[in-house]
Residue frames as qw, qx, qy, qz and C-alpha x, y, z in Angstrom:
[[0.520, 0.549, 0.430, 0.494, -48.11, -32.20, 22.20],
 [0.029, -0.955, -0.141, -0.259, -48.86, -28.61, 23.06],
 [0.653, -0.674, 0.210, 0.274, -45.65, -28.82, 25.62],
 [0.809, -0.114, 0.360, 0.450, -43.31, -29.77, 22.33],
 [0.373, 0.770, 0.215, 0.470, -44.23, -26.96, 20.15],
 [0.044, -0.997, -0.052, -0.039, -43.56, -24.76, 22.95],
 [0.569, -0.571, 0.394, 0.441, -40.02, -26.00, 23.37],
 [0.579, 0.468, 0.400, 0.534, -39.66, -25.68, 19.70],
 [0.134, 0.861, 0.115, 0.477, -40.64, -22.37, 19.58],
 [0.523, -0.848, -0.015, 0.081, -38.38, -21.95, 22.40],
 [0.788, -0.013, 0.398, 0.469, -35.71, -23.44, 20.77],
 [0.570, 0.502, 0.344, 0.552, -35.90, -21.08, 17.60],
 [0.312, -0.950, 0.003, -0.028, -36.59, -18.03, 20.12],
 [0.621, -0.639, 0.283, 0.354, -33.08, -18.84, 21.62],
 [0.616, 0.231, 0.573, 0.490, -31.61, -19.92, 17.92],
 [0.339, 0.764, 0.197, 0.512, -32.71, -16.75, 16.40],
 [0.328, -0.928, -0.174, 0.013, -31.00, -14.65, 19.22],
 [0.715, -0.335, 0.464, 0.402, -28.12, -15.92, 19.14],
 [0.418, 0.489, 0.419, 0.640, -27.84, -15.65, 15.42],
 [0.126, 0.919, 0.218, 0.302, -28.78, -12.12, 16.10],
 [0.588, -0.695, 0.296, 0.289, -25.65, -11.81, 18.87],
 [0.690, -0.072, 0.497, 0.522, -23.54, -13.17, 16.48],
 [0.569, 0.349, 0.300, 0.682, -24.23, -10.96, 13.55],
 [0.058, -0.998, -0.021, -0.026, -23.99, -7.81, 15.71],
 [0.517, -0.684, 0.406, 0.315, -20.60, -8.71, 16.60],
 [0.484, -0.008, 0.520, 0.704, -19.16, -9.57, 13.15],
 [0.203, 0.860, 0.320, 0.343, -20.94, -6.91, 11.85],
 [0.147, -0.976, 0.159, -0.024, -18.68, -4.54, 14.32],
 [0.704, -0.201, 0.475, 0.488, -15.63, -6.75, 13.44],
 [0.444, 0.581, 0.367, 0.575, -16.33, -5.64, 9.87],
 [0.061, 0.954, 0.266, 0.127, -16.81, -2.31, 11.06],
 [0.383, -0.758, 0.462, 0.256, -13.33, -1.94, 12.98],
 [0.521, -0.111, 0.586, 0.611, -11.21, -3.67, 10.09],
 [0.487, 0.547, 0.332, 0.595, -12.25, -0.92, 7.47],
 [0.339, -0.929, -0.005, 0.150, -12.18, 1.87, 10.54],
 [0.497, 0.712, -0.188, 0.459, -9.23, 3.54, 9.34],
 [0.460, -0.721, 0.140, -0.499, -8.85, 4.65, 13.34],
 [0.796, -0.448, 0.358, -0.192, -8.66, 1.77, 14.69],
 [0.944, 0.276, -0.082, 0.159, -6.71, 0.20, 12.31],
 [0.105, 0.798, -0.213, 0.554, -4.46, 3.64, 12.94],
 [0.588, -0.629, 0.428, -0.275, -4.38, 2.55, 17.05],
 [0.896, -0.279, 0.342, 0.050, -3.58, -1.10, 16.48],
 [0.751, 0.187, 0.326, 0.543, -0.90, -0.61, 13.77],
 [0.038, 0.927, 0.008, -0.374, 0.67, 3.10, 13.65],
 [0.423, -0.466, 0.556, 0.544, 3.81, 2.11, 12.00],
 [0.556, 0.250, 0.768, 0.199, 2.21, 0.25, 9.24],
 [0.210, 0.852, 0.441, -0.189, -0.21, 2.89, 8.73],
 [0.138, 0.866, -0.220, -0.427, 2.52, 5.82, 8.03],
 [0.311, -0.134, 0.753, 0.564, 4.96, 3.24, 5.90],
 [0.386, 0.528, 0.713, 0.252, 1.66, 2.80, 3.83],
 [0.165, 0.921, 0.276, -0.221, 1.06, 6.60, 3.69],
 [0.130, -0.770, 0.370, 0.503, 4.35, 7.70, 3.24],
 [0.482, 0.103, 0.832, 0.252, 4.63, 4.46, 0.35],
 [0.370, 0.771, 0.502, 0.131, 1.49, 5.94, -1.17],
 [0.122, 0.950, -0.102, -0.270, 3.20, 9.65, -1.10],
 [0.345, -0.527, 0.571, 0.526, 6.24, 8.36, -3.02],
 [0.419, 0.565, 0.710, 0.042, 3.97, 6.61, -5.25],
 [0.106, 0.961, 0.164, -0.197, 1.60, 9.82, -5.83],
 [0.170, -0.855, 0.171, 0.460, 5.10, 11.58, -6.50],
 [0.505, -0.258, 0.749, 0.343, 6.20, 9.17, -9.03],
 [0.357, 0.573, 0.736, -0.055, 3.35, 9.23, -11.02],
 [0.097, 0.933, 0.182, -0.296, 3.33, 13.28, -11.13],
 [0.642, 0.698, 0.046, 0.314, 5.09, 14.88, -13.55],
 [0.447, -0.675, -0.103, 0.578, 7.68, 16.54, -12.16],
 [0.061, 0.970, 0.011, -0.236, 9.72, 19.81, -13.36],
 [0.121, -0.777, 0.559, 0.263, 13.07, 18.84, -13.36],
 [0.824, 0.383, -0.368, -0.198, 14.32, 16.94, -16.06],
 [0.844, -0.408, 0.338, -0.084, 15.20, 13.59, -15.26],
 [0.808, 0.012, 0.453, 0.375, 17.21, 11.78, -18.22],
 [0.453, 0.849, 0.058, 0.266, 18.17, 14.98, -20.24],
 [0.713, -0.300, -0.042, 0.633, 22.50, 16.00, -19.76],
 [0.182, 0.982, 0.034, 0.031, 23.22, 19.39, -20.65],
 [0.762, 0.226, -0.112, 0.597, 26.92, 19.87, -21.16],
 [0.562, -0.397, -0.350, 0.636, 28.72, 22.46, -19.35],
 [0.158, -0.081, 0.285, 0.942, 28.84, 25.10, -22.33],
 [0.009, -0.344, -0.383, -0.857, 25.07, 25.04, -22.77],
 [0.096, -0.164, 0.563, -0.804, 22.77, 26.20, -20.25],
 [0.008, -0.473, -0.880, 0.040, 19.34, 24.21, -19.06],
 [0.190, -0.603, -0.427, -0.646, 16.30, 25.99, -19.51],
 [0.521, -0.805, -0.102, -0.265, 15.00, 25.94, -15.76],
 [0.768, -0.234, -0.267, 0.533, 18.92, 26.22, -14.62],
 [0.140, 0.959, 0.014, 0.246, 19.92, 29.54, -13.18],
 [0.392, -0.800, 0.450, -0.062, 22.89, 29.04, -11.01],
 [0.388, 0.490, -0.773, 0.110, 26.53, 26.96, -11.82],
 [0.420, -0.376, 0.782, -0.266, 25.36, 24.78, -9.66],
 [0.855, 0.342, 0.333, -0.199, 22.56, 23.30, -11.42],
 [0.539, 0.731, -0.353, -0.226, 24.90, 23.47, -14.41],
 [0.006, -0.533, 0.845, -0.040, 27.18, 21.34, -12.64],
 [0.753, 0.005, 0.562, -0.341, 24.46, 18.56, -11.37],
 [0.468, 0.729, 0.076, -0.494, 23.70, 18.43, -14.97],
 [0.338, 0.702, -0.552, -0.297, 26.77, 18.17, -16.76],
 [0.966, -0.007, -0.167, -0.195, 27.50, 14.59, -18.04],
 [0.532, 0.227, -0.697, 0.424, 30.87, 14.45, -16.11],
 [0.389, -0.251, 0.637, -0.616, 29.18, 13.94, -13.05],
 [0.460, -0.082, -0.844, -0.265, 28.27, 11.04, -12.34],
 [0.017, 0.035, 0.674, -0.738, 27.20, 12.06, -9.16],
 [0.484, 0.108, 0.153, -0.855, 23.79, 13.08, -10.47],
 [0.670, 0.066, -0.578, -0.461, 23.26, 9.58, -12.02],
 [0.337, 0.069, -0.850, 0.399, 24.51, 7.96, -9.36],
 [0.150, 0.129, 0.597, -0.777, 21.78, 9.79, -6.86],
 [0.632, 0.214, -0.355, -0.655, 18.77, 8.96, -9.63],
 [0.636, 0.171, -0.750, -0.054, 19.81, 5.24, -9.53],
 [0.089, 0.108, -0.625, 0.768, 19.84, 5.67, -5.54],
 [0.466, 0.126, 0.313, -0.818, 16.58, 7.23, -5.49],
 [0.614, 0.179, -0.658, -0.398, 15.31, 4.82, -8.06],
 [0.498, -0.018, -0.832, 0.243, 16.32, 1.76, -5.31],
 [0.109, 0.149, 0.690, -0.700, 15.45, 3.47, -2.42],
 [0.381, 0.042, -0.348, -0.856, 11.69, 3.51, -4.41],
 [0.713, 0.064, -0.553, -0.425, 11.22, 0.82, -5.43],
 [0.463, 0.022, -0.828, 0.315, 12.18, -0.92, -2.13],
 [0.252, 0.125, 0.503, -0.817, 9.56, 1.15, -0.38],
 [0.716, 0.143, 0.064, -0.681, 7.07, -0.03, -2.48],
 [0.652, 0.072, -0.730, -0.192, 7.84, -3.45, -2.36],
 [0.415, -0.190, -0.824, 0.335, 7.18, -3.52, 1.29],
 [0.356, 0.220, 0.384, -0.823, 4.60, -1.46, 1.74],
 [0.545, 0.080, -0.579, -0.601, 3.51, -3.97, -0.87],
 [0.269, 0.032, -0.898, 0.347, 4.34, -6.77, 1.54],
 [0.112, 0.050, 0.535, -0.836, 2.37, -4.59, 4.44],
 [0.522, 0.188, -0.168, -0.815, -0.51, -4.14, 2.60],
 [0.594, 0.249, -0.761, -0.082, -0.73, -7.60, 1.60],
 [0.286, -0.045, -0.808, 0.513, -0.03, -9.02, 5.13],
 [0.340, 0.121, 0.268, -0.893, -3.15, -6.35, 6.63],
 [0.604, 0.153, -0.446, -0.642, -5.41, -7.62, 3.23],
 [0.630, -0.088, -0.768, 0.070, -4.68, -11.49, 4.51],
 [0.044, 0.072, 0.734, -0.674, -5.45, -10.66, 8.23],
 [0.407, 0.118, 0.131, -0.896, -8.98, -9.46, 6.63],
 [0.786, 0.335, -0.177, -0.488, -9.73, -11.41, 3.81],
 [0.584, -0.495, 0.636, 0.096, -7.89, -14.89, 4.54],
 [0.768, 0.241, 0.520, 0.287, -6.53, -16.24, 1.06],
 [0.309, 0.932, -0.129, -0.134, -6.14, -12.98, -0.39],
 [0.299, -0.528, 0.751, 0.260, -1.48, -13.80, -0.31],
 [0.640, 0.080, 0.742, 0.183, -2.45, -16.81, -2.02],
 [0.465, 0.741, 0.476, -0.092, -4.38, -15.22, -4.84],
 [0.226, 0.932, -0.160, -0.233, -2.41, -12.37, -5.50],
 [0.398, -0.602, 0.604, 0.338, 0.54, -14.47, -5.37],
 [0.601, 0.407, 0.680, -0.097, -1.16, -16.27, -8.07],
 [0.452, 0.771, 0.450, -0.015, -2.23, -13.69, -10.05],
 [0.096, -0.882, 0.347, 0.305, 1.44, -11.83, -9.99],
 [0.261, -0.511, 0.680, 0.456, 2.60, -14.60, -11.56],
 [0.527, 0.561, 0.560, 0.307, 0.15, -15.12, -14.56],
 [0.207, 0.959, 0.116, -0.154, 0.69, -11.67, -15.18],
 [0.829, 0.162, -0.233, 0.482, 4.11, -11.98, -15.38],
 [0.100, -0.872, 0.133, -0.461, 4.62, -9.07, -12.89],
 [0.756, -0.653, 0.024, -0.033, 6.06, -10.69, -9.97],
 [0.125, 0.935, -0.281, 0.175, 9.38, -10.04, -8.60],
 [0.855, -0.224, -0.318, 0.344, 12.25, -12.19, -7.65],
 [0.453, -0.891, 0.043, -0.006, 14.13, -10.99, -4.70]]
């Protein structure tokens, strides 16, 4: 009798060590996958698409200065224009200046649909079902995008 208890209590001795091995190491799993660092060593590319992604973002958001959807004809002069050039950008025969709006417009929005992707793809290495969900939840919203 006195032999079985102690292998019990040996048993739970070993059992609770283990369990204690086990949640140091996914406790420093968790710690490297929100380590910005390390995420930074094992994925550099990702990392700047997602920064630079967020800084177009950020810029989008801000107000900017220069007016974006206002034409100024040739004869009258923009407030924050001082030089015939800007007058030209401006004027509504050019089409040059819509044309590079519509440009910048695409080249946006295609950086933030794959630094959506990226983001995404990183989120589902962490959190496994996360893709599913969102994919889910992009299309009750009716936000999601067809390629």
């Amino acid at each position: 009798m006195d032999s079985t208890a102690n292998q019990i209590e040996r048993h739970i001795q070993e059992t609770r060590d283990d369990l204690s091995g086990n949640f140091r190491e996914l406790e420093e799993k968790v710690k490297s996958a929100v380590d910005w660092r390390v995420q930074f060593k094992d994925r550099p590319m990702t990392l700047m698409a997602l920064a630079f992604g967020g800084g177009v973002l950020v810029s989008a958001l801000l107000p900017s200065d220069r007016p974006s959807s206002k034409r100024y004809s040739g004869s009258e002069a923009p407030e924050t224009a001082t030089s015939s050039h800007a007058m030209q950008v401006f004027s509504p025969s050019n089409g040059k200046a819509s044309h590079t709006l519509e440009v910048w417009d695409a080249f946006k929005s295609a950086l933030i649909g794959v630094a959506t992707a990226k983001l995404t793809g990183v989120i589902e290495e962490l959190v496994p079902g996360f893709e599913t969900e969102f994919t889910k939840a992009q299309g009750s919203n009716g936000s999601g995008r067809s390629a």
